[in-house]
DOTI-518252 format. One record per residue (C-alpha): residue in three letters; residue number from 0; x negated, z, y negated. Coordinates in Angstrom, 3 decimals, decimal comma. Layout:
BEGIN
(r ALA NUM (X Z Y))
...
end
This chain:
BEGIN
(r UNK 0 (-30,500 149,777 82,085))
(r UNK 1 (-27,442 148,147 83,411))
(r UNK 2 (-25,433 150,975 83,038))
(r UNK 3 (-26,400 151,920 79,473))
(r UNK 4 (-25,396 147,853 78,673))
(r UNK 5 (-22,219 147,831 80,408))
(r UNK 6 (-21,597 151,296 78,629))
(r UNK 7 (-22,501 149,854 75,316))
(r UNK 8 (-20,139 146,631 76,109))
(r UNK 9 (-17,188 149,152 76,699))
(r UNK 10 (-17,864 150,812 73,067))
(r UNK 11 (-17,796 147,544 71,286))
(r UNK 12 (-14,924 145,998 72,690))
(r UNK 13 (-12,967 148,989 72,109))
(r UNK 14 (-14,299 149,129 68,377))
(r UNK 15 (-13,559 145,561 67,748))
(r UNK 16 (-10,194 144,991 69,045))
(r UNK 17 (-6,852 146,741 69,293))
(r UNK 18 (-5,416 145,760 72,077))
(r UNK 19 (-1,434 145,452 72,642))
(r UNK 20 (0,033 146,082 75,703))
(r UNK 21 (-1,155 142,987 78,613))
(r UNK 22 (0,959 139,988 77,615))
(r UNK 23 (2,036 138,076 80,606))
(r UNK 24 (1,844 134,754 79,857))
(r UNK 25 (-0,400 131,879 81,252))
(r UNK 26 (-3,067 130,484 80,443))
(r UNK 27 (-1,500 126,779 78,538))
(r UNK 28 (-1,474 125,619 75,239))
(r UNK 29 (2,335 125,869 75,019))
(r UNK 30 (2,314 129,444 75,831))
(r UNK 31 (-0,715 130,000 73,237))
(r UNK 32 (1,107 128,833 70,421))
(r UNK 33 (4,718 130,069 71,093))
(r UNK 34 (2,966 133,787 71,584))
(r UNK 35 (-0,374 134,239 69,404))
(r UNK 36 (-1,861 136,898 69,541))
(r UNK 37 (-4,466 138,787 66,593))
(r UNK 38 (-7,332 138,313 68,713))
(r UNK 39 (-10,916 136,559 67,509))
(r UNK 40 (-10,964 138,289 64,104))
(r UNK 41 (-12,685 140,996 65,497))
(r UNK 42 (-16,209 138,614 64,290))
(r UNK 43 (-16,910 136,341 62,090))
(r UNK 44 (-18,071 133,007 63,183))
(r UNK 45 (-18,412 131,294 59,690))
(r UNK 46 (-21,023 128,283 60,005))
(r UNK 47 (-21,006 128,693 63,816))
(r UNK 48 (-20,742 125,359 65,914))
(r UNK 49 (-19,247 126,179 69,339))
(r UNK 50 (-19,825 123,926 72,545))
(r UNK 51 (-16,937 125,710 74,772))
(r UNK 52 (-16,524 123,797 78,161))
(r UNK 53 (-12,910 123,410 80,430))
(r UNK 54 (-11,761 124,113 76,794))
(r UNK 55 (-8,299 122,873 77,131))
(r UNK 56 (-6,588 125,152 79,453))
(r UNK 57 (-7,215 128,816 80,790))
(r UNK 58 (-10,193 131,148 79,692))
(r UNK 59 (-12,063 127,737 77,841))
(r UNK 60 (-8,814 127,626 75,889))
(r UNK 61 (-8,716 131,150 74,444))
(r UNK 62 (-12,370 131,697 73,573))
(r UNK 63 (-11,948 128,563 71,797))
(r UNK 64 (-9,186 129,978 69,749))
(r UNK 65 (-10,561 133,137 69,150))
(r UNK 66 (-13,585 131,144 67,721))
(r UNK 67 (-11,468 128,883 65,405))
(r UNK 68 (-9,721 131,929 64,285))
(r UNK 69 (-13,256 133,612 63,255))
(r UNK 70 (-13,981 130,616 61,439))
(r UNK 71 (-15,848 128,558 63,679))
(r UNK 72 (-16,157 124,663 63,996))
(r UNK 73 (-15,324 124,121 67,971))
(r UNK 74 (-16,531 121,189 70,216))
(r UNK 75 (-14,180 121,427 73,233))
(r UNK 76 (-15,513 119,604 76,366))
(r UNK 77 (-12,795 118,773 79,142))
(r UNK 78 (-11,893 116,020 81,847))
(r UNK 79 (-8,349 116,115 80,484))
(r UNK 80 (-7,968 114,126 77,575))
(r UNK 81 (-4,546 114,706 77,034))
(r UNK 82 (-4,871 118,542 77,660))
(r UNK 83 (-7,893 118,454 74,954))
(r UNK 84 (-5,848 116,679 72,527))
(r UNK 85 (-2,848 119,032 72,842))
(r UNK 86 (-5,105 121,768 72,640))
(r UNK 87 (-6,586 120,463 69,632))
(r UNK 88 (-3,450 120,047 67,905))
(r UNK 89 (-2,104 123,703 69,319))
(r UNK 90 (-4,696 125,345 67,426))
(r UNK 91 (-5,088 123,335 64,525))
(r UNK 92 (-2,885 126,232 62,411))
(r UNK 93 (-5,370 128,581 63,678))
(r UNK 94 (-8,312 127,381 62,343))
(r UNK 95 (-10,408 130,191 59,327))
(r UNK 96 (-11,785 128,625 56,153))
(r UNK 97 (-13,338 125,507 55,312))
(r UNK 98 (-15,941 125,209 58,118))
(r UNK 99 (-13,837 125,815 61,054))
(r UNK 100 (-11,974 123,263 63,437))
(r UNK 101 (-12,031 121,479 66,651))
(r UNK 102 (-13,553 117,959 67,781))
(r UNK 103 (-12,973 117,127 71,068))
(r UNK 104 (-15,562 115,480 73,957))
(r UNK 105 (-14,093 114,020 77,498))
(r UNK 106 (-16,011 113,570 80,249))
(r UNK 107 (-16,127 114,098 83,605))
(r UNK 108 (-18,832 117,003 84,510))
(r UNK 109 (-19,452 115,814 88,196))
(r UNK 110 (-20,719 112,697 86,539))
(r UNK 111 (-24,591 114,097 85,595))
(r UNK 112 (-25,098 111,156 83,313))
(r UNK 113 (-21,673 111,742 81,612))
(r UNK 114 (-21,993 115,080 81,524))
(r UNK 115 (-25,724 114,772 79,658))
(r UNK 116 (-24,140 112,434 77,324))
(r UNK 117 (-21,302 115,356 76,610))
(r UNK 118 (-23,794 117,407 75,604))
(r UNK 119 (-25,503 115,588 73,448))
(r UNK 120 (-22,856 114,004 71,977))
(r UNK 121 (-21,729 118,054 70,834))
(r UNK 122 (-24,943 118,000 67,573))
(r UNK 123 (-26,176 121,155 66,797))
(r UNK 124 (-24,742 124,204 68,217))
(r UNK 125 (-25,262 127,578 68,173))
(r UNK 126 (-22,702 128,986 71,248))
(r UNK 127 (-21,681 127,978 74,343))
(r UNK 128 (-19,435 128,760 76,613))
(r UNK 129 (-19,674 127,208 80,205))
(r UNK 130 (-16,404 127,537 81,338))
(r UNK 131 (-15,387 124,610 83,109))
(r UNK 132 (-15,095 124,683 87,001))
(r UNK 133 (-13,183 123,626 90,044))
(r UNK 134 (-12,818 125,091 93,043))
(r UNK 135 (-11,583 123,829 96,793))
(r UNK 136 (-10,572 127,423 98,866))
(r UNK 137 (-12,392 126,788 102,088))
(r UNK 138 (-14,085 129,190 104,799))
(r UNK 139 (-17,455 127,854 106,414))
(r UNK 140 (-16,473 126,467 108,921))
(r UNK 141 (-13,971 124,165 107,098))
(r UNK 142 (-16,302 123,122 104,219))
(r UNK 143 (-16,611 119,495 103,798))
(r UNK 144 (-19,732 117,779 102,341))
(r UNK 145 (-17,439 115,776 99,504))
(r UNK 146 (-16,005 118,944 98,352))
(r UNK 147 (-19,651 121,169 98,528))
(r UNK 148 (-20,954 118,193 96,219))
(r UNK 149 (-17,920 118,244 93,852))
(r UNK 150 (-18,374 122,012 93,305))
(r UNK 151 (-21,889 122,065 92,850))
(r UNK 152 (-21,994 119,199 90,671))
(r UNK 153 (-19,172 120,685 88,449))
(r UNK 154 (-19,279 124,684 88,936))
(r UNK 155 (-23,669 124,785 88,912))
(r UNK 156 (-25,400 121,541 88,101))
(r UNK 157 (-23,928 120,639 84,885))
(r UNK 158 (-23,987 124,281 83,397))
(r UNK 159 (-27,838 123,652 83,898))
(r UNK 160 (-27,495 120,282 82,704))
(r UNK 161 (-25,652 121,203 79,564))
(r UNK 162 (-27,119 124,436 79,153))
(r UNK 163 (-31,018 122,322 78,846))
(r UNK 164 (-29,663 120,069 75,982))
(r UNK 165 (-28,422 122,713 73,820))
(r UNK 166 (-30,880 125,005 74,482))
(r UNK 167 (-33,605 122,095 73,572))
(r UNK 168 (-31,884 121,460 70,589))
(r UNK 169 (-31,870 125,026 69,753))
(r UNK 170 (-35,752 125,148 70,162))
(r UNK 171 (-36,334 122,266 68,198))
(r UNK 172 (-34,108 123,809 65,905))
(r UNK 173 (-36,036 127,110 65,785))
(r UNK 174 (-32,354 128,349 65,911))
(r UNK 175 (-31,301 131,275 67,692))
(r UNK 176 (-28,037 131,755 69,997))
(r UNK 177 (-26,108 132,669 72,665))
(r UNK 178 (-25,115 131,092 75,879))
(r UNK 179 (-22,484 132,514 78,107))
(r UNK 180 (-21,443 131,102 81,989))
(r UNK 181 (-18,201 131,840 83,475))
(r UNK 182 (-19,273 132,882 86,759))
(r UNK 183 (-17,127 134,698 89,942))
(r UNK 184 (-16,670 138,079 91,492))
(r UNK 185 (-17,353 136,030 94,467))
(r UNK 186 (-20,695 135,206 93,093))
(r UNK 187 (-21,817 138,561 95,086))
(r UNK 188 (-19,247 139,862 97,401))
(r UNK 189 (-18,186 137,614 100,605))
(r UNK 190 (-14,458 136,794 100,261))
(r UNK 191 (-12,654 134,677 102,961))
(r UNK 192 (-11,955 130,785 102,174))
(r UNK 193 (-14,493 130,624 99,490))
(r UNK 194 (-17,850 129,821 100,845))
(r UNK 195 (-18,693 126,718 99,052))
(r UNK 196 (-17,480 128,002 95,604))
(r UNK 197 (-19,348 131,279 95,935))
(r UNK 198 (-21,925 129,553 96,936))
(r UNK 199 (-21,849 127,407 93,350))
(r UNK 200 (-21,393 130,868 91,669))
(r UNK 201 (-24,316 133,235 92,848))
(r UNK 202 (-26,390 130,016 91,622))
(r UNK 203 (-24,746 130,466 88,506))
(r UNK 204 (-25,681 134,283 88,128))
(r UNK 205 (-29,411 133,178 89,354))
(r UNK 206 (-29,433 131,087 86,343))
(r UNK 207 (-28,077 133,072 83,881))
(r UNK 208 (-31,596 135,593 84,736))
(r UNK 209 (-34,009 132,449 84,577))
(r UNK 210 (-32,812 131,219 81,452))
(r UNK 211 (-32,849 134,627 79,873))
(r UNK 212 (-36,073 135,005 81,001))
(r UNK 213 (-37,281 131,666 79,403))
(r UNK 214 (-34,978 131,473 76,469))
(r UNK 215 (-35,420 135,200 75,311))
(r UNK 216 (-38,779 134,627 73,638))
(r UNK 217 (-36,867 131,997 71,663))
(r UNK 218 (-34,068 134,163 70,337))
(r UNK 219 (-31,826 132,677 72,865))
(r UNK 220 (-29,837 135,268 75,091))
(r UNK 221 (-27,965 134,016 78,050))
(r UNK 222 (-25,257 136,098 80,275))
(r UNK 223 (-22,848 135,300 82,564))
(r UNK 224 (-19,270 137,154 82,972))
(r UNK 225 (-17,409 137,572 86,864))
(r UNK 226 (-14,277 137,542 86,571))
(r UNK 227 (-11,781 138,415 89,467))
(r UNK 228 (-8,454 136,647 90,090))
(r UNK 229 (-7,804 135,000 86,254))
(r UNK 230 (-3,801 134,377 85,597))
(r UNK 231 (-4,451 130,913 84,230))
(r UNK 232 (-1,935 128,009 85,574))
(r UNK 233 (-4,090 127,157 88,171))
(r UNK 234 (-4,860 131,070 89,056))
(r UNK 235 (-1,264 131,800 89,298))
(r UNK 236 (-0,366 129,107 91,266))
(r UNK 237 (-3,283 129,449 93,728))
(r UNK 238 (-2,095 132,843 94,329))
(r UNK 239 (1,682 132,954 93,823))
(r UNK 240 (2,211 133,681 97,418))
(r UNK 241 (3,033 137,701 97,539))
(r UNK 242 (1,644 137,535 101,078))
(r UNK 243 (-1,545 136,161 99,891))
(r UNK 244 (-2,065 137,776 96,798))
(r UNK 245 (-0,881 141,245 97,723))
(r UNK 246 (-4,130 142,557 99,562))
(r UNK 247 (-6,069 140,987 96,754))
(r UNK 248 (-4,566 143,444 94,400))
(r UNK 249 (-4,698 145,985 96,804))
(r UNK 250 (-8,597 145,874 96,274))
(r UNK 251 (-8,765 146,068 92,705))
(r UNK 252 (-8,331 149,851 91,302))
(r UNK 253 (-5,887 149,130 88,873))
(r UNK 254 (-3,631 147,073 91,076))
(r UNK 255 (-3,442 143,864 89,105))
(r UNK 256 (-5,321 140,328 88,195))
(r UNK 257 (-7,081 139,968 84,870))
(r UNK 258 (-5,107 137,478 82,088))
(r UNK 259 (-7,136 134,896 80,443))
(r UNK 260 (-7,611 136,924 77,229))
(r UNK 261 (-9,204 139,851 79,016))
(r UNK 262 (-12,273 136,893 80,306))
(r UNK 263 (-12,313 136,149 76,405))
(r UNK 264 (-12,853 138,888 74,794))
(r UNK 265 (-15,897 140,262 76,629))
(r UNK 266 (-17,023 136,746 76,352))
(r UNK 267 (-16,767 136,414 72,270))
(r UNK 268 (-18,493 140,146 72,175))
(r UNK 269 (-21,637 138,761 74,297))
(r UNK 270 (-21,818 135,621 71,821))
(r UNK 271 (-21,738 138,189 69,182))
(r UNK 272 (-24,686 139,659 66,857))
(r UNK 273 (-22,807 142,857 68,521))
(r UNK 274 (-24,534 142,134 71,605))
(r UNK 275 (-28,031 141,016 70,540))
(r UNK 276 (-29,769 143,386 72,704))
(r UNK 277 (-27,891 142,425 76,209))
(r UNK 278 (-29,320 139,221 77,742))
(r UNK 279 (-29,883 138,060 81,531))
(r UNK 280 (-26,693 139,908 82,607))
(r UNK 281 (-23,789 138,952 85,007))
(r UNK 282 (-20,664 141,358 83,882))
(r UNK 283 (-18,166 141,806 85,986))
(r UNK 284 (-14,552 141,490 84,579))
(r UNK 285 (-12,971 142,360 88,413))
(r UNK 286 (-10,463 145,862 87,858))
(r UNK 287 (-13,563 147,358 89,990))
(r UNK 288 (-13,143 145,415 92,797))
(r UNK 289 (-16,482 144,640 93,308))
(r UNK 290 (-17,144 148,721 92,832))
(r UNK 291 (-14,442 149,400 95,545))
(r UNK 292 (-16,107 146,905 98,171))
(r UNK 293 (-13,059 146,851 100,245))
(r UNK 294 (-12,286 144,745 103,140))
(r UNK 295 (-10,215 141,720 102,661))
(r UNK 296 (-7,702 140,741 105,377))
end
């Protein structure tokens, strides 16, 4: 079953986009609109509202754009309000027909009254895309109970939390959709200095199958992608150490990390009609490392 829906995933994306050569560029608004690229055309989101989450920077930033570009109206949920309101502006050229555009919602998503009030504060919406996280790089022994809280409450409590409003407005709606969770390679394979965030990320992947199991019968699907190492600003500077990041790479089969794009585009195919038989799945976005299994240093 898995196999046959990650084989089916591979078909689509390859039918709906042509794909230049890997543009290496990060993952901030400047870069987005000095290089565009012909990317979220693939679909047509006409009369879609979009709740995308850590929407002004990294993957958050690009499915957003992708999703303006298909014509959708975008409610982009950050911490950083300047960030959001750069963003905003970046991608106001960008925006297809009369329905599409972005409004923009701060708040601070350890906060689980602020983060409710987000939510709610989004209307009606048909997507979303939990994207927003933080994580502090610590092994178990060094984990500290400030930064387990901060993780949880950002990477795994308020993708619940946000994920219950819409999803209850959907209902009451009687309007189907599509969630999506940005989740981790590390979500299932033990990697050094990352035992709290891991820990926030299998719970993501746990909830991505209950809510597919509840939510299906109300034409709501629910999947989760896993990415590996993402060249976003805060990617590349986490890892821009050659030391570090070298037997990283090593352990992905085609030597290299994923750009911020490459998260996107699986993630606008599983919020697609393209994809309305795949729900409850956790797709991992990793170069194969997670099919390699190899030992990190």
């Amino acid at each position: 079953m898995l196999r046959a829906c990650l084989f089916a995933l591979r078909l689509a994306l390859l039918a709906g986009f042509q794909r230049p050569a890997v543009p290496q560029r990060g993952g901030g608004v400047a870069a987005l609109a000095a290089a565009p690229m012909e990317r979220g055309a693939a679909f047509d989101w006409t009369g879609q509202r979009a709740l995308v989450t850590g929407a002004a920077s990294g993957i958050g930033l690009e499915v957003a754009r992708s999703l303006v570009r298909g014509g959708a109206h975008v409610v982009a949920l950050d911490y950083d309000a300047a960030g959001l309101e750069a963003m905003a502006a970046a991608l106001a050229p960008e925006c297809a027909g009369a329905g599409a555009g972005v409004s923009t919602v701060v708040a601070d998503l350890g906060d689980a009254a602020a983060t409710v009030a987000a939510a709610e504060a989004a209307g009606d919406v048909d997507l979303l895309v939990n994207s927003a996280g933080v994580g502090r790089m610590q092994g178990f022994m060094d984990v500290d109970v400030e930064s387990f809280d901060l993780m949880m409450a950002v990477n795994c409590r308020a993708v619940l939390q946000i994920s219950q409003v819409v999803a209850r407005n959907m209902i009451a709606r009687g309007a189907k959709g599509a969630i999506v969770h940005v989740s981790s390679q590390s979500s299932t394979q033990a990697i050094r200095q990352r035992c709290a965030y891991s820990l926030t990320k299998a719970g993501v992947d746990h909830l991505t199958k209950t809510m597919a199991l509840e939510l299906g019968p109300h034409g709501i699907r629910t999947n989760c992608v896993n990415p590996t190492v993402v060249l976003t600003a805060l990617g590349k500077e986490a890892w821009k150490n050659p030391d570090k990041a070298r037997p990283m790479k090593e352990s992905i089969p085609l030597g290299r990390f994923a750009e911020p794009e490459e998260i996107a585009d699986t993630i606008l195919y599983l919020l697609s009609d393209r994809a309305s038989m795949v729900n409850g799945l956790a797709i991992p976005i990793d170069g194969g490392f997670l099919a390699s299994r190899a030992h990190l240093p």
